[in-house]
C-alpha positions as CSV (number, residue, x, y, z in Angstrom):
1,X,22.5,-2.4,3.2
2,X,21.0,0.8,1.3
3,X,19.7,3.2,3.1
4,X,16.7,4.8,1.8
5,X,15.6,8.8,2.7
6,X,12.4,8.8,4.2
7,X,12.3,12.4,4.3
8,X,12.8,13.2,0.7
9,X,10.3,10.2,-0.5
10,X,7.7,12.1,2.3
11,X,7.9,15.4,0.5
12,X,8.0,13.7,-2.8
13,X,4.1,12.2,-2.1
14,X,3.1,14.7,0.1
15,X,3.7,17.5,-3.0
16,X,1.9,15.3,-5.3
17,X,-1.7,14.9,-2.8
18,X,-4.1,17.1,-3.9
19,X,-4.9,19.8,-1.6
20,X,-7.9,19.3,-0.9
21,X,-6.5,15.8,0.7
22,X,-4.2,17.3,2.5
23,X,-7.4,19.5,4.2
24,X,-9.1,16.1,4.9
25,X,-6.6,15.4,6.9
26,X,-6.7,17.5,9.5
27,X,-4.5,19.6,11.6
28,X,-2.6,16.7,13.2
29,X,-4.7,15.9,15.8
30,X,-5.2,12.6,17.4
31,X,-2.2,9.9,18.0
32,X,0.8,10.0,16.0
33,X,1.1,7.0,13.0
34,X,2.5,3.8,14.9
35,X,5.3,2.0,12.9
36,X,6.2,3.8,10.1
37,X,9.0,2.3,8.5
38,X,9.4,4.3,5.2
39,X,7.8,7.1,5.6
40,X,9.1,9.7,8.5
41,X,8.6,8.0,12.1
42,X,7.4,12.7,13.2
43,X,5.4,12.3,10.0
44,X,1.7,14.2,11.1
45,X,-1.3,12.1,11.0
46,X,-3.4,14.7,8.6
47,X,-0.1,14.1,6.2
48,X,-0.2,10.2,6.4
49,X,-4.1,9.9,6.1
50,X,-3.9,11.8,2.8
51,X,-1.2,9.6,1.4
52,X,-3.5,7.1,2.5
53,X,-6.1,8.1,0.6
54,X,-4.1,9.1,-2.5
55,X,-2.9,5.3,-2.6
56,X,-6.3,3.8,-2.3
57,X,-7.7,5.8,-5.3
58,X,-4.8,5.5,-7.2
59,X,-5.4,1.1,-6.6
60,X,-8.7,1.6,-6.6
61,X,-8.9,-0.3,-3.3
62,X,-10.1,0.3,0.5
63,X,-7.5,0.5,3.4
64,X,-8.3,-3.6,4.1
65,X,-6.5,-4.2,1.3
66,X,-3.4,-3.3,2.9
67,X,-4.3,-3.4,6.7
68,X,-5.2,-5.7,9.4
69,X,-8.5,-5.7,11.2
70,X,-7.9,-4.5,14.8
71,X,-8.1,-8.1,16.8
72,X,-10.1,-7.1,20.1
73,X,-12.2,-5.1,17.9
74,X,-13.0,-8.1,15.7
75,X,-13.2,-10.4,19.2
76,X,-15.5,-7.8,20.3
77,X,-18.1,-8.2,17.0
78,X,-17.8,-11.7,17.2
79,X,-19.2,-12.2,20.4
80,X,-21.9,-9.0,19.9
81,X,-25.4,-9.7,19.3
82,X,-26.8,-10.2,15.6
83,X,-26.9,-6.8,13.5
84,X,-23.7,-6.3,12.2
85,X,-20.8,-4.3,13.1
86,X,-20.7,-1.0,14.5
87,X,-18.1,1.8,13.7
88,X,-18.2,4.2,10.8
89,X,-19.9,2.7,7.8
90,X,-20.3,-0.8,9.5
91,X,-17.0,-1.8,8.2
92,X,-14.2,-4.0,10.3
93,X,-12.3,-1.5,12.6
94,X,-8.3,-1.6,11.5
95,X,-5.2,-1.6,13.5
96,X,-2.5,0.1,10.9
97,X,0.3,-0.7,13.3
98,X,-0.2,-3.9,12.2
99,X,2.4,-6.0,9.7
100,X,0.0,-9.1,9.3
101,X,-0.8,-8.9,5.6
102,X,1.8,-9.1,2.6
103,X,0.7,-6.2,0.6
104,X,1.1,-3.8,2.9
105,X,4.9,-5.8,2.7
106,X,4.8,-5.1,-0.8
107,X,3.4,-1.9,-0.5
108,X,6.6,-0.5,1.6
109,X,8.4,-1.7,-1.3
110,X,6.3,0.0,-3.9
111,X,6.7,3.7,-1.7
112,X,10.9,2.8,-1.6
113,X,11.1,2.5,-5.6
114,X,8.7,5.5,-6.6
115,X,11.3,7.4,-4.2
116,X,14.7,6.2,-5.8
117,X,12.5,6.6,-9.5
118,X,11.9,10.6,-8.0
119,X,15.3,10.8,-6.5
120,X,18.0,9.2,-7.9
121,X,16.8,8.3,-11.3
122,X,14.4,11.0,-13.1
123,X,16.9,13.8,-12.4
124,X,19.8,12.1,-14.0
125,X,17.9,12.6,-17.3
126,X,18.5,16.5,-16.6
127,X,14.6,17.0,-16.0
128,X,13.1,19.7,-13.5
129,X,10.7,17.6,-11.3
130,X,7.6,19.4,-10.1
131,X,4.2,18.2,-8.9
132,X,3.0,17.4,-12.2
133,X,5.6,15.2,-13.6
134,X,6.8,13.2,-10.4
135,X,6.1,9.6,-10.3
136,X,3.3,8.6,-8.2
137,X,1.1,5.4,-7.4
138,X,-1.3,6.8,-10.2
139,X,1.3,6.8,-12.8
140,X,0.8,2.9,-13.2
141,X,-1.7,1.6,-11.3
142,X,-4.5,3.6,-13.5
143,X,-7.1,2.6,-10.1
144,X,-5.7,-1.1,-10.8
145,X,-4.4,-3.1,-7.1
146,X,-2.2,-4.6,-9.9
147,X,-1.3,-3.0,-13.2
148,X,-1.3,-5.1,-16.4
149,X,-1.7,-4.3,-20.0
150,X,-5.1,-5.2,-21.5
151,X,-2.7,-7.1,-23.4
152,X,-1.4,-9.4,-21.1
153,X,-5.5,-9.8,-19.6
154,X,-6.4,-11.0,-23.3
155,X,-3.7,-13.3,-23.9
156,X,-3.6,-15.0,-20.3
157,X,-7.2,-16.0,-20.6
158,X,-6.8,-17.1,-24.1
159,X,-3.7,-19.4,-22.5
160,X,-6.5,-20.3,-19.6
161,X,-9.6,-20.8,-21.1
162,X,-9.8,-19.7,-24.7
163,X,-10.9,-17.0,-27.3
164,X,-14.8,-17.0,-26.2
165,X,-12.9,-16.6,-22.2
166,X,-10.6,-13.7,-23.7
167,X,-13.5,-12.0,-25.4
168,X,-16.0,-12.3,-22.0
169,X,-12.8,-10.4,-20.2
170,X,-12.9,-7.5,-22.8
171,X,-16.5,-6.8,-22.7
172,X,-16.4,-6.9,-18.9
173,X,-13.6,-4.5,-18.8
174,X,-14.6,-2.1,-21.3
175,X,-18.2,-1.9,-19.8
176,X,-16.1,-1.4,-16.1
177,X,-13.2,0.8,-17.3
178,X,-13.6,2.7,-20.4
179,X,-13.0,6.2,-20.2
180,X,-10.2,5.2,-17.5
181,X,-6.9,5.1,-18.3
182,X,-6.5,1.3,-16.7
183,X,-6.5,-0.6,-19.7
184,X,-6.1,0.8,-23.1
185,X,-9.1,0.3,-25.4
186,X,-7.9,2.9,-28.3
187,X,-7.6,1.0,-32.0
188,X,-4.1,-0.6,-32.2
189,X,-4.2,-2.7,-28.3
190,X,-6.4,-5.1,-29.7
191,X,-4.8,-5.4,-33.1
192,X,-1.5,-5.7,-31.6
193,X,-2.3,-8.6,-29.1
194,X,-3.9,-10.1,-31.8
195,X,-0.6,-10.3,-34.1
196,X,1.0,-11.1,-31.1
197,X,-1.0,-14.3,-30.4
198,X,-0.9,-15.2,-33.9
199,X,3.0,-16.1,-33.6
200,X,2.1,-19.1,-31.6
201,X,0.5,-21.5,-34.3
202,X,-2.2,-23.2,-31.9
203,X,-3.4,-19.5,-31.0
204,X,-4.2,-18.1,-34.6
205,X,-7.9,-19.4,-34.4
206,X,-7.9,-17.1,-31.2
207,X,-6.3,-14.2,-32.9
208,X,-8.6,-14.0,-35.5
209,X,-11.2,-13.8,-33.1
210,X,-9.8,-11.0,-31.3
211,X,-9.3,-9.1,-34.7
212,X,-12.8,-9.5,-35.4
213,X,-13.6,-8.3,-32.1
214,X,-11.7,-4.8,-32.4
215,X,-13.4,-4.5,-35.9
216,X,-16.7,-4.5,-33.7
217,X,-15.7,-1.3,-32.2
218,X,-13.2,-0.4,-35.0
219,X,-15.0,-1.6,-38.2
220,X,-12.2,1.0,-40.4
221,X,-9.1,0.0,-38.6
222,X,-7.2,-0.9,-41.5
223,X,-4.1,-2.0,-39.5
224,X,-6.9,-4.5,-37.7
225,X,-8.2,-5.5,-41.1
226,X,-4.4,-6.1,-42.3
227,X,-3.5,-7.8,-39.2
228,X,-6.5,-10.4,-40.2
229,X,-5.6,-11.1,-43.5
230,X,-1.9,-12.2,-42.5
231,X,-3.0,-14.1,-39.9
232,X,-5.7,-15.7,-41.6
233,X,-2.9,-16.8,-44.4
234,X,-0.9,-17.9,-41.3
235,X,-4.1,-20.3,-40.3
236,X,-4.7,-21.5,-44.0
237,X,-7.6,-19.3,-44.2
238,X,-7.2,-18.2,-47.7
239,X,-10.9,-16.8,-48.2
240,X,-10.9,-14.8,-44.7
241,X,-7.7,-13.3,-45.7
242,X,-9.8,-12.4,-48.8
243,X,-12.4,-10.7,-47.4
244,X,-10.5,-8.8,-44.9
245,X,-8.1,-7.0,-47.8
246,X,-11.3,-6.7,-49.2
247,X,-13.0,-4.8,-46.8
248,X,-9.9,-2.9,-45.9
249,X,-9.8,-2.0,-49.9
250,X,-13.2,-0.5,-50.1
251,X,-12.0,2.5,-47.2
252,X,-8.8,2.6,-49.0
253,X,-8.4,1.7,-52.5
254,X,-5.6,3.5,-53.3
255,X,-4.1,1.1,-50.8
256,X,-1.2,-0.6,-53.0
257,X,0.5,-2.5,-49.9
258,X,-3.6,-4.1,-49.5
259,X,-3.7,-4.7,-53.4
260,X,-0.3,-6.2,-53.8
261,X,-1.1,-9.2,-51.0
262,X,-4.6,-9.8,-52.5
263,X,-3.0,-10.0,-56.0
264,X,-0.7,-12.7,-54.3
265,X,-3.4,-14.8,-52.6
266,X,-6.5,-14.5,-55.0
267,X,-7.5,-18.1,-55.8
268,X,-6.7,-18.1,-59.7
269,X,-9.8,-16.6,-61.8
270,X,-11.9,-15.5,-59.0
């Protein structure tokens, strides 16, 4: 079996917290961390508790989402009188010995790849690694607990439910996370998924919905208007295709790729 080096993956994350995290932390009082597994079993609490906190901004999560609610602490609640929980906040008190849920299974695995990316792989590409360019949690996530292109969102619900579904999910996610780097909302993402869902015939009425949709926020994305007027040929919508080399025409006329393709699907004498 591989053996992993906890020590090297420790200083890798602990060079990347932010300082001020590492202050947070503490001087290493209190009881050691209980069942470490990847990280260094002598590891100081103050260290831990920042990488702890780096990981649940980087997921944009809280520690639940990895951790196990402490069980005499949630007998103890159950049985208390009406009015909530106690401890800090009012939220459930954790044991992070425990191993009950998966992701923290899965979250183990995460901290053992971002250590072989840092340690075996980036510096085979001759690179000097330093705090700024080291892979961390951040580096995909984006404050996601699991990273996907906005691509992949828009095309899974137009698979589930449909363009109207897809189009709901954009607006949601755009009002939530724009000016984030979780999803990307620049020009070409929606353009792109849209000629992407346009190679599967039963999703071209789809596409062109998402085309129009970027030209809401984009109305001079000529790639956007381009993309429409192939895929509106593709759906034997002549007249859309049309309109959109049109449109696209009047920002650029000197266009001669747009003029060629309306000169080819023009209806005769119009």
């Amino acid at each position: 079996m591989r053996q992993f080096r906890p020590t090297l993956l420790a200083l890798t994350l602990v060079a990347t917290a932010p300082a001020a995290l590492l202050a947070q932390g503490g001087r290493g009082g209190g009881e050691p961390p209980k069942n470490l597994q990847v990280l260094p079993k002598d590891m100081p609490r103050n260290q831990v508790t920042a990488l702890m906190r780096q990981f649940t901004m980087a997921l944009g999560v809280r520690c639940e989402h990895c951790h196990t609610e402490d069980p005499a602490a949630a007998a103890a609640a159950a049985s208390a009188p009406a009015g909530g929980r106690g401890g800090r906040g009012g939220g459930p008190q954790l044991d992070y010995a425990l191993d009950d849920k998966e992701n923290k299974k899965v979250a183990r695995d995460m901290l053992k790849m971002v250590m072989d990316i840092n340690g075996k792989y980036l510096p085979t590409t001759g690179r000097t690694l330093n705090d700024l360019n080291r892979v961390t949690c951040e580096t995909c996530h984006h404050g996601l607990a699991k990273p996907r292109t906005l691509r992949a969102a828009m095309t899974e619900a137009v698979t589930a439910k449909g363009a109207d579904s897809a189009i709901a999910l954009y607006r949601a996610l755009r009002l939530r996370y724009y000016g984030a780097a979780a999803y990307d909302f620049s020009e070409m993402s929606l353009s792109e998924t849209g000629n992407q869902l346009a190679t599967v015939p039963d999703n071209r009425k789809a596409a062109i919905a998402i085309l129009k949709l970027n030209l809401e926020f984009f109305p001079q994305s000529i790639p956007t208007l381009q993309n429409l007027a192939n895929v509106s040929i593709q759906a034997g919508d002549t007249a859309g295709a049309v309109d959109a080399l049109n449109k696209a025409l009047a920002i650029q006329p000197d266009n001669n790729q747009l003029r060629n393709l309306l000169q080819r699907i023009k209806p005769p004498g119009s």
